[in-house]
ROKOL-887005 format. One record per residue: residue number from 0; residue in one letter; x, y, z of N, C-alpha, C in turn. Coordinates in steps of 0.1 Angstrom, whole numbers. Example, Ala and Ser with C-alpha at 12.3 -4.5 7.8 and 13.67 -1.06 7.14 Angstrom:
<nodes>
 seq type   n_X   n_Y   n_Z  ca_X  ca_Y  ca_Z   c_X   c_Y   c_Z
   0    A   132   -57    78   123   -45    78   132   -33    78
   1    S   128   -22    71   137   -11    71   129     0    79
</nodes>
This chain:
<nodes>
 seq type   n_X   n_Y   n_Z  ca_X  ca_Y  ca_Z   c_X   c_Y   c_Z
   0    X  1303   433   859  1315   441   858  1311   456   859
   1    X  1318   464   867  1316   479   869  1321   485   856
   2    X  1310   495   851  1310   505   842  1319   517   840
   3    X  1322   518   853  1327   530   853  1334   528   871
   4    X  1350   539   867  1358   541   880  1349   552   886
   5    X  1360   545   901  1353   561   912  1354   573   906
   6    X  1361   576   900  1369   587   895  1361   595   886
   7    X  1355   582   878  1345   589   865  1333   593   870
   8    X  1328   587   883  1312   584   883  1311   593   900
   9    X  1321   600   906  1318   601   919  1305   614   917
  10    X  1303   615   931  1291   627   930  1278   623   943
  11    X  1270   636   945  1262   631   953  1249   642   946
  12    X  1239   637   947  1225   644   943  1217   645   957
  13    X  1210   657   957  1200   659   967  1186   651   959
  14    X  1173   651   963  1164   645   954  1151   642   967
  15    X  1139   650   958  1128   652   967  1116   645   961
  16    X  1112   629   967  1103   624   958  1092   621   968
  17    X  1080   626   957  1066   632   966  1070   635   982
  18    X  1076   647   980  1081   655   994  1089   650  1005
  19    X  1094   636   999  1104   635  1005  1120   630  1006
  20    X  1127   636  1010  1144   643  1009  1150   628  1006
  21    X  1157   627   999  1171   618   996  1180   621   993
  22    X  1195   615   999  1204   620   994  1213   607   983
  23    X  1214   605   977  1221   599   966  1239   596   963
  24    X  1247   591   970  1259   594   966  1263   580   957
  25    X  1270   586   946  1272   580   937  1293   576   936
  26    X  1297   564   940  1309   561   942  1314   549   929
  27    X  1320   551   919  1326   542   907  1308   538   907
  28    X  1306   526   902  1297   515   899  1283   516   912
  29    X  1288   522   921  1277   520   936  1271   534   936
  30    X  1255   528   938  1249   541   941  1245   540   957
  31    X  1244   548   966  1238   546   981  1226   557   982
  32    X  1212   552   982  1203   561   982  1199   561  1001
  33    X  1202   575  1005  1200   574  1020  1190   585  1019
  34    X  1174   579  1029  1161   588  1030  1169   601  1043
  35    X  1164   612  1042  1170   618  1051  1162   624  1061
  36    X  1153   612  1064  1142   608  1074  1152   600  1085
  37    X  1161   593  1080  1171   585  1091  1167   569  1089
  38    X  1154   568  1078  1156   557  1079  1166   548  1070
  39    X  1163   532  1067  1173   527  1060  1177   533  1046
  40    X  1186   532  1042  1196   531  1028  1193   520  1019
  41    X  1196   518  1009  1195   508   999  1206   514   992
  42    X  1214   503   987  1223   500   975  1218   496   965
  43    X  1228   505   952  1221   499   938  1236   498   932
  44    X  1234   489   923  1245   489   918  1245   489   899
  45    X  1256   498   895  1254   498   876  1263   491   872
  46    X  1259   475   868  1263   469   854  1268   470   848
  47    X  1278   465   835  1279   467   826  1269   452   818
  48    X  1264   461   804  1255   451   801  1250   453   781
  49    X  1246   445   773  1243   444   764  1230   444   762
  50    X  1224   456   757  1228   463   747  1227   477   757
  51    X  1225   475   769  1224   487   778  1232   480   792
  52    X  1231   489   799  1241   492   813  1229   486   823
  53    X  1231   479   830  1218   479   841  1218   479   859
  54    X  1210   491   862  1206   493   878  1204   481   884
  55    X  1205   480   893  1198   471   902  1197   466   915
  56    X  1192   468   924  1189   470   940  1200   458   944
  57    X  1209   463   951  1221   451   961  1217   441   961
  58    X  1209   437   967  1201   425   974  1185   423   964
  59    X  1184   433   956  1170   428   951  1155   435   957
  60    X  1147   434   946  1139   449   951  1126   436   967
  61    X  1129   425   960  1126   414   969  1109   420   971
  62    X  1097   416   977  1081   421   980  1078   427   991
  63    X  1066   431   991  1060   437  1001  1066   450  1006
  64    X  1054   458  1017  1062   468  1014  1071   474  1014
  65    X  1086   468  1019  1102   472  1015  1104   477  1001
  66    X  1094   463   989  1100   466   979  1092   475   972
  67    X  1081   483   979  1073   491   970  1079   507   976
  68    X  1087   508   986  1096   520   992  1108   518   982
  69    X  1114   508   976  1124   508   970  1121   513   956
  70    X  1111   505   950  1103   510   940  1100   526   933
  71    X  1096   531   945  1085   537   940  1092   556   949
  72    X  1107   551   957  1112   565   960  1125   561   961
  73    X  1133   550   969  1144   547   966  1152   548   947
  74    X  1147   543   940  1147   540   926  1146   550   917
  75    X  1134   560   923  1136   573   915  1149   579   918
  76    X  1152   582   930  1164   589   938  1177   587   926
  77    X  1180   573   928  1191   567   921  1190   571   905
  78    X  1178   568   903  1177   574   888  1182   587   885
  79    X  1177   595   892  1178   613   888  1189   613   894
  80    X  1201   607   904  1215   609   902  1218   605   892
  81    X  1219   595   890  1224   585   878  1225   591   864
  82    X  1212   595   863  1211   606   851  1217   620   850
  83    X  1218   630   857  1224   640   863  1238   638   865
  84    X  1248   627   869  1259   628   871  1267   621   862
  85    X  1262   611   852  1269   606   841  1259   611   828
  86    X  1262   623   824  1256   627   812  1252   620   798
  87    X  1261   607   800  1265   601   787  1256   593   787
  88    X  1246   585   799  1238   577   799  1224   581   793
  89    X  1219   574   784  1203   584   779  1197   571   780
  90    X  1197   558   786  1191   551   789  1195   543   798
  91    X  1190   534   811  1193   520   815  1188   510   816
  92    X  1191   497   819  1183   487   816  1176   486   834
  93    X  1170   478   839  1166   474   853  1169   463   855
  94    X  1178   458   866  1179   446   869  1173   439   876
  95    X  1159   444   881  1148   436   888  1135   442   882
  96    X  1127   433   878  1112   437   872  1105   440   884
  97    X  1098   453   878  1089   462   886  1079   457   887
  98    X  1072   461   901  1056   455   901  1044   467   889
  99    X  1037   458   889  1030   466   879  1021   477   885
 100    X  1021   478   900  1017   491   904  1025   502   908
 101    X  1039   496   906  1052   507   902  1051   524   901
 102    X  1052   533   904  1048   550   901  1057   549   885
 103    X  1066   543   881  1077   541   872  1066   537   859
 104    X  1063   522   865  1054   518   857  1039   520   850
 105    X  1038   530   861  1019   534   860  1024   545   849
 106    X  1034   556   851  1041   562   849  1040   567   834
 107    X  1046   552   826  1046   547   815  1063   550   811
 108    X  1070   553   820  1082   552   820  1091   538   817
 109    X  1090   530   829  1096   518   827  1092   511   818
 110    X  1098   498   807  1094   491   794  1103   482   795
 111    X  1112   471   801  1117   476   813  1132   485   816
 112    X  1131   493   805  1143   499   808  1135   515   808
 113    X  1149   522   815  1145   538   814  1153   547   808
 114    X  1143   558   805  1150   566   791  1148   576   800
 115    X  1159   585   793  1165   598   806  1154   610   798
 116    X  1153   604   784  1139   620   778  1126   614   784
 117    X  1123   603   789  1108   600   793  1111   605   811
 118    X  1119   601   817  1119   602   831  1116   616   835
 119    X  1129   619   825  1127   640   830  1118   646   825
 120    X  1108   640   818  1088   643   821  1085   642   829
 121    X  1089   636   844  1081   629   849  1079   641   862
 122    X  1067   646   859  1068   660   868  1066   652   889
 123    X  1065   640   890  1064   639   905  1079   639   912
 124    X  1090   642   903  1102   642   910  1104   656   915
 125    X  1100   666   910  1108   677   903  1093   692   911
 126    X  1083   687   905  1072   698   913  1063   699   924
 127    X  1066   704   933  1063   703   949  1043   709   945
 128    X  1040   714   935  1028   715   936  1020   707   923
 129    X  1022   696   924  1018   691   913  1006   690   913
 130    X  1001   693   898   987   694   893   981   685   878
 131    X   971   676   880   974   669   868   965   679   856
 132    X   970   682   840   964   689   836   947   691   835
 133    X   941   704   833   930   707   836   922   705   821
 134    X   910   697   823   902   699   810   901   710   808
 135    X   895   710   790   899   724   781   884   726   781
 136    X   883   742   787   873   747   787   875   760   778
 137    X   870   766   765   873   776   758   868   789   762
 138    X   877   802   764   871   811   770   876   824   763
 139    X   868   834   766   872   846   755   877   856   770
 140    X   896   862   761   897   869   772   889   883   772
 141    X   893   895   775   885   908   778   888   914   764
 142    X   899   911   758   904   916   745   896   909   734
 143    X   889   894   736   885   891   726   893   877   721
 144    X   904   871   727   914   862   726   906   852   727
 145    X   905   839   722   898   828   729   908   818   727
 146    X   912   813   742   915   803   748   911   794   757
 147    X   918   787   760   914   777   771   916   781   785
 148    X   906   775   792   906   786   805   916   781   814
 149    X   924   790   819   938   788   829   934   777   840
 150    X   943   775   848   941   767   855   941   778   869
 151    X   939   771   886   939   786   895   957   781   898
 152    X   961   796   901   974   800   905   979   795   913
 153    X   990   785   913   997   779   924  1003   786   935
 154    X  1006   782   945  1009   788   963  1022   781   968
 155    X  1029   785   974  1044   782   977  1053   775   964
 156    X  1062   769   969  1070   760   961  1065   752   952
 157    X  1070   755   937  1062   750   925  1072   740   917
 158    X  1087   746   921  1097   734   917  1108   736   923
 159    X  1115   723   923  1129   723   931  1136   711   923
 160    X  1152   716   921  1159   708   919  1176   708   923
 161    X  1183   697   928  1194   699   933  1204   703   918
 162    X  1212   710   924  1220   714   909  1235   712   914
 163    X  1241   697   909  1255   694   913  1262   702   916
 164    X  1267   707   902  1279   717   900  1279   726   909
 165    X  1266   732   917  1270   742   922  1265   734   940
 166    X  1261   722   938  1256   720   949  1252   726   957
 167    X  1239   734   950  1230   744   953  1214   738   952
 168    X  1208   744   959  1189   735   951  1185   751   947
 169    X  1181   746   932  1175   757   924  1156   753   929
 170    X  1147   768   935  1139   762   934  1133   776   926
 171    X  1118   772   924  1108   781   922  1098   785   927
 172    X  1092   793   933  1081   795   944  1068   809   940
 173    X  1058   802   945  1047   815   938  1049   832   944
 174    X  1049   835   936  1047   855   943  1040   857   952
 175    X  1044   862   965  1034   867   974  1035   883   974
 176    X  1027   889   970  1032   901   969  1032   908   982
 177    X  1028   908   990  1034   914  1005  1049   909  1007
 178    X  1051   894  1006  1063   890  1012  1077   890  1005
 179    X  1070   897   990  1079   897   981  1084   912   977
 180    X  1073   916   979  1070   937   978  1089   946   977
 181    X  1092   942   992  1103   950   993  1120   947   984
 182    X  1117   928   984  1129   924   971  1128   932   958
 183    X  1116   926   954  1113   929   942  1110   946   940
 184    X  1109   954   949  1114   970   947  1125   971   946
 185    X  1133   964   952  1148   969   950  1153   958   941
 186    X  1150   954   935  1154   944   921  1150   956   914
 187    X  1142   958   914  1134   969   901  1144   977   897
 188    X  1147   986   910  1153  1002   907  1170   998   910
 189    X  1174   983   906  1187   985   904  1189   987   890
 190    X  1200   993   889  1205   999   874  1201   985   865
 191    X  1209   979   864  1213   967   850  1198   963   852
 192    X  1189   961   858  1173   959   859  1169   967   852
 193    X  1167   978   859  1158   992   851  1157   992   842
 194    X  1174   990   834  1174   995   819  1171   986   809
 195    X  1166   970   812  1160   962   804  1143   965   809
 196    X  1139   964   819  1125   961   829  1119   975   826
 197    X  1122   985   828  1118  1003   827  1105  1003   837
 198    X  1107  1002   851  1096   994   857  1105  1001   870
 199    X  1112  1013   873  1111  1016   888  1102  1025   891
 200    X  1102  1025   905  1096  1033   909  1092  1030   926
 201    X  1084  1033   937  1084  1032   949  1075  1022   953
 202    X  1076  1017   963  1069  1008   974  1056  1005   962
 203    X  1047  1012   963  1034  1017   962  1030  1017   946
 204    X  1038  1017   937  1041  1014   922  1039  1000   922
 205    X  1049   991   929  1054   977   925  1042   970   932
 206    X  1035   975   942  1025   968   949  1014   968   937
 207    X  1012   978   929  1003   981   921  1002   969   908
 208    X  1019   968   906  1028   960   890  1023   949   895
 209    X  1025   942   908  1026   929   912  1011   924   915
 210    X  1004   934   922   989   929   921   984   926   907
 211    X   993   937   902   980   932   885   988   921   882
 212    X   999   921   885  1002   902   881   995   896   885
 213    X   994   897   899   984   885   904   970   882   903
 214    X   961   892   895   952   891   893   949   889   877
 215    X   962   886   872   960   885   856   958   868   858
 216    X   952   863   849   949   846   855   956   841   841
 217    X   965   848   831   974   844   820   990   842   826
 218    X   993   848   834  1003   853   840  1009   845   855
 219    X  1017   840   859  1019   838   875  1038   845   880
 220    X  1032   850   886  1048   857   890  1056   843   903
 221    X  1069   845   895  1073   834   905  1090   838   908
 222    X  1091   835   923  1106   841   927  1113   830   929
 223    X  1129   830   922  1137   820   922  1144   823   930
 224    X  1151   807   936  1160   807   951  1168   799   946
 225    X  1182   800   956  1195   792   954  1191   787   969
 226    X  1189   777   976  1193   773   987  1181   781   995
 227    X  1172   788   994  1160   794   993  1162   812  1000
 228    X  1170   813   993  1177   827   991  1170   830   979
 229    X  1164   839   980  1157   849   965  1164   852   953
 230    X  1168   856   945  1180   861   933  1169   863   923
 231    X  1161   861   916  1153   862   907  1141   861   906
 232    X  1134   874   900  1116   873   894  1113   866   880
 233    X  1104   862   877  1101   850   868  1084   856   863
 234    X  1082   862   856  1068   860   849  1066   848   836
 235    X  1060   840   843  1054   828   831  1038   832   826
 236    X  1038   831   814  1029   833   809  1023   821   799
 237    X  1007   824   799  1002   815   784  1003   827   774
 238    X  1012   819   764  1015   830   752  1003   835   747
 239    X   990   823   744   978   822   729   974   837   737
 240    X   971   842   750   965   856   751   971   868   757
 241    X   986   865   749   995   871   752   997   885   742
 242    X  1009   894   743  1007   902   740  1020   897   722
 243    X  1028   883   727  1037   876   714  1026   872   708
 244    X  1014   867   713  1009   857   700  1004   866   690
 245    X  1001   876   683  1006   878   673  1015   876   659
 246    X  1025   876   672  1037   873   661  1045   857   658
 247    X  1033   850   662  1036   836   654  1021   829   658
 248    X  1021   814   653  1011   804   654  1011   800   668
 249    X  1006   806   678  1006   804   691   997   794   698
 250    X   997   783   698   989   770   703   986   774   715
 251    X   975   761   719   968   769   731   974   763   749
 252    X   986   758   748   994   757   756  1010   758   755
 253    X  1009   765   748  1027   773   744  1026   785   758
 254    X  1040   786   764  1043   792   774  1054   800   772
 255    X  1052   812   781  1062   820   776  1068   826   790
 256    X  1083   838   788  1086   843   804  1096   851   799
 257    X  1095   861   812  1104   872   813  1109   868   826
 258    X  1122   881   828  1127   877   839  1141   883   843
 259    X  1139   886   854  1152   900   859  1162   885   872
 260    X  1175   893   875  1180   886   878  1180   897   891
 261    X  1177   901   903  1179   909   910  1191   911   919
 262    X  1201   899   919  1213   897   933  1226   897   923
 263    X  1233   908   919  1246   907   914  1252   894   913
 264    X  1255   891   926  1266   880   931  1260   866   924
 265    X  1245   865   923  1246   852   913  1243   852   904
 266    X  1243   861   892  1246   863   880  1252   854   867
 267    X  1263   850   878  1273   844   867  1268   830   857
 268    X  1277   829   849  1272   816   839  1271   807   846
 269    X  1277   803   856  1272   791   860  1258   789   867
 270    X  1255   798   877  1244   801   879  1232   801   871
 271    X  1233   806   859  1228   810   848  1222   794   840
 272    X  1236   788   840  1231   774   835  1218   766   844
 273    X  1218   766   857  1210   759   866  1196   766   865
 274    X  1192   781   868  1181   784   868  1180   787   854
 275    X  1179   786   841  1176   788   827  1169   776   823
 276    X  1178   767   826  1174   757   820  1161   751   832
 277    X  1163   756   843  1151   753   855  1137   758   852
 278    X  1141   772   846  1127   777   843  1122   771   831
 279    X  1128   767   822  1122   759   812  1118   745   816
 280    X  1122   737   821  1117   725   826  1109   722   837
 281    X  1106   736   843  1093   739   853  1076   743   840
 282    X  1080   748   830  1071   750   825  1065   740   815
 283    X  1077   730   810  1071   718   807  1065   709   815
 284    X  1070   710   824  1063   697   834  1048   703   838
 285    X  1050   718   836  1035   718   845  1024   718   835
 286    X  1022   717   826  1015   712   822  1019   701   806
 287    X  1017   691   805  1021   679   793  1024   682   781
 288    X  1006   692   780  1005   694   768  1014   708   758
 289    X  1023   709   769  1030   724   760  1041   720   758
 290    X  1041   722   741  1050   719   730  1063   730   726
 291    X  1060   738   735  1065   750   730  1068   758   741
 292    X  1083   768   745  1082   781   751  1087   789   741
 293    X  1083   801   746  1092   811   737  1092   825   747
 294    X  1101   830   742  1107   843   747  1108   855   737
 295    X  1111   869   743  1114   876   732  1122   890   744
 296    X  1132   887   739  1143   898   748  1141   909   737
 297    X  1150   918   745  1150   929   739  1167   926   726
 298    X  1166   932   712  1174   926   706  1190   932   708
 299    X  1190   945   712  1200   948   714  1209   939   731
 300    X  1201   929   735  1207   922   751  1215   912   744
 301    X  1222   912   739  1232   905   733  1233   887   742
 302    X  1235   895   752  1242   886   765  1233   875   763
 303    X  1221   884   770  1206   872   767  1203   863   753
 304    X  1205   869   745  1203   863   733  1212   846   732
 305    X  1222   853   732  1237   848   732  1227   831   746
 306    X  1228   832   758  1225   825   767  1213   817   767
 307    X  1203   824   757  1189   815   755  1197   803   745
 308    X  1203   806   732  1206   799   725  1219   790   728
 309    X  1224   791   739  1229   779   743  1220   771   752
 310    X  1208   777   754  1202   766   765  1188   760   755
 311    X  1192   763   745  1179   755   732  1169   763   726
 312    X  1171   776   729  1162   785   725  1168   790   710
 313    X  1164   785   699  1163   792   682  1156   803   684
 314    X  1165   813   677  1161   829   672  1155   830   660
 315    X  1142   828   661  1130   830   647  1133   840   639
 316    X  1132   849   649  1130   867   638  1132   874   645
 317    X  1132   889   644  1130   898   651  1115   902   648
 318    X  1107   910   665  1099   915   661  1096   930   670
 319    X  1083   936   665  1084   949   669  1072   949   674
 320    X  1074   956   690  1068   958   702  1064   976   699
 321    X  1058   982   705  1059   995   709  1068   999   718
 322    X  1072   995   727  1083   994   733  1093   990   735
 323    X  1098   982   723  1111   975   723  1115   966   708
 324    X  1124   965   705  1125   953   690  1132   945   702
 325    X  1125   935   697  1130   921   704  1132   910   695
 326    X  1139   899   701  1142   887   691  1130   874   698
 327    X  1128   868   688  1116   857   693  1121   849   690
 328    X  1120   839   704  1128   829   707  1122   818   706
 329    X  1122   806   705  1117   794   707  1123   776   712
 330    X  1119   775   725  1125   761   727  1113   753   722
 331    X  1117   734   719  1106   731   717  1110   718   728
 332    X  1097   715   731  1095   699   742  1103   690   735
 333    X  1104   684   721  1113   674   720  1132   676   721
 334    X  1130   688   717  1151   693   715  1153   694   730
 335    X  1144   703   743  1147   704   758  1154   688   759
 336    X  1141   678   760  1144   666   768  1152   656   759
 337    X  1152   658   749  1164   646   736  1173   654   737
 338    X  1176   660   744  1191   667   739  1197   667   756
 339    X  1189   665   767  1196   669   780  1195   685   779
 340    X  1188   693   780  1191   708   776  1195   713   798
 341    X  1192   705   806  1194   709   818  1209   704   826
 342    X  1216   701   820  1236   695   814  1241   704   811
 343    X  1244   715   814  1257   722   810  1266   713   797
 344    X  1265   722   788  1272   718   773  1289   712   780
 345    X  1294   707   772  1306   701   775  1317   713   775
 346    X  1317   723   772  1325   731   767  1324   744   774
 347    X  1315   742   789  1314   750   796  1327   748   809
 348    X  1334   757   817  1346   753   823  1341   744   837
 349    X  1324   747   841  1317   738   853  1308   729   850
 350    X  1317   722   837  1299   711   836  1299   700   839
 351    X  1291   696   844  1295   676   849  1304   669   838
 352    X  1317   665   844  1324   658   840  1323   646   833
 353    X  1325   647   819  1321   632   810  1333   626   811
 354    X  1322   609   817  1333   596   816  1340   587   806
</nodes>
């Protein structure tokens, strides 16, 4: 018996597994995962079931290799709609057992059911430069800081995700500073920028700001896209040899970020919901072991403050910069993924419609 009407469940997800495109449309009870290579489609269908709801391939994930493409890209697809479009689900059952060389299964995902906080770990859906984390090598920065030595700085597209509501794809991509030079000058020396950033100035300045990003190996500068239109700069940082750790117990894979919004027009909250919650779930995935981001706006940004703490960010304290009082912020790895923190709250006027 179907779980759910067309009505409650419709929707379509974009979805890019190990680099390649699916589109996902979800109709009442039926999912249609179509590769957008042109090859075949597979139907899944959702259950209703005790003590969970259960997926499971039309016809059956059936052997060989059909059923390891069904497996191991078709099945993710369906999943990350499935999850994404009925918010209410935080687990399903599987209606055909996985082979044990499954990506689900190796995974440590499937048991045999799937949980929406283990999946949305699962950084091979989600990061076009995936890297598995780097042994800890302990290293003293130039200040005297000792941490663990960074990993080298990723190149093109580092995350991408389709974002319903706006059926938009939020991505993230590394700083080039030549190809980024002239945005990110004129992001700088727009007003509402300036006067959080205090960072204008000409061509020749920013070339200067942006090299020393790129040569700080604590730091990676990264430009956010709507549909791969530019709108935002992104500095991620390791906090432990940062200039916050100071001002708390800074472990040695806690992550931290600043970040200007450079394009007026996408600004708004809704926007706001998709890449917020994007940059936080890019920083978990990229590396396992970080338990922690935190932030520290400036305290009079009201707005900001106000927007971290609807997307899971707790306001610790205030503290004091030479340049600024700021508020220090903290998400942690289990509240992001137990909570759905990348869902727009129910009570927003664009958020996936609960069945």
């Amino acid at each position: 018996m179907s779980i759910a009407s067309p009505a409650q469940a419709a929707g379509r997800l974009l979805s890019h597994i190990a680099g390649q495109p699916f589109e996902t449309v979800i109709e009442g009870a039926q999912l249609t995962v179509k590769p957008l290579d042109g090859s075949s489609a597979s139907t899944w269908m959702l259950e209703a079931g005790t003590p969970l709801p259960s997926l499971q391939a039309r016809h059956g994930l059936g052997d060989g290799q059909g059923a390891a493409m069904l497996a191991d890209f078709h099945l993710p697809a369906a999943l990350e709609a499935l999850f994404s479009l009925r918010p209410e689900l935080k687990e399903v059952a599987l209606g055909d057992a996985l082979p044990a060389t499954a990506a689900l299964v190796r995974a440590g995902i499937s048991l045999p059911t799937v949980s929406r906080e283990l999946f949305w770990q699962w950084d091979r859906l989600w990061l076009a430069d995936r890297r598995d984390p780097a042994p800890i090598q302990y290293v003293f920065s130039r200040d005297g800081r000792r941490h663990p030595r960074r990993p080298a700085k990723p190149t093109g597209i580092v995350y991408r995700r389709h974002i319903p509501w706006l059926d938009r794809t939020f991505s993230l991509r590394a700083l080039d500073v030549e190809r980024d030079l002239v945005t990110v000058n004129r992001w700088m020396n727009e007003p509402a920028v300036a006067l959080a950033w205090q960072e204008t100035g000409d061509l020749d300045h920013h070339r200067r700001y942006l090299g020393g990003i790129a040569a700080d190996p604590h730091t990676i500068g990264l430009i956010g896209c709507f549909d791969d239109q530019p709108f935002s700069y992104v500095e991620a940082y390791w906090a432990k040899e940062d200039r916050i750790a100071p001002f708390y117990d800074a472990a040695d894979h806690d992550r931290g970020w600043h970040v200007l919004v450079g394009e007026p027009a996408l600004r708004g909250r809704e926007f706001l919901t998709a890449w917020m919650p994007g940059v936080s779930h890019y920083l978990f995935l990229d590396d396992c072991r970080t338990q922690r981001i935190v932030i520290e706006p400036r305290i009079d940004n009201r707005r900001m403050v106000h927007s971290l703490n609807r997307c899971g960010y707790a306001s610790l304290k205030e503290i004091q910069f030479p340049h600024k009082r700021a508020v220090l912020g903290q998400l942690l790895r289990e509240r992001f993924f137990d909570d759905a923190l990348w869902i727009p709250r129910s009570d927003f006027p664009f958020a996936v419609p609960q069945s």
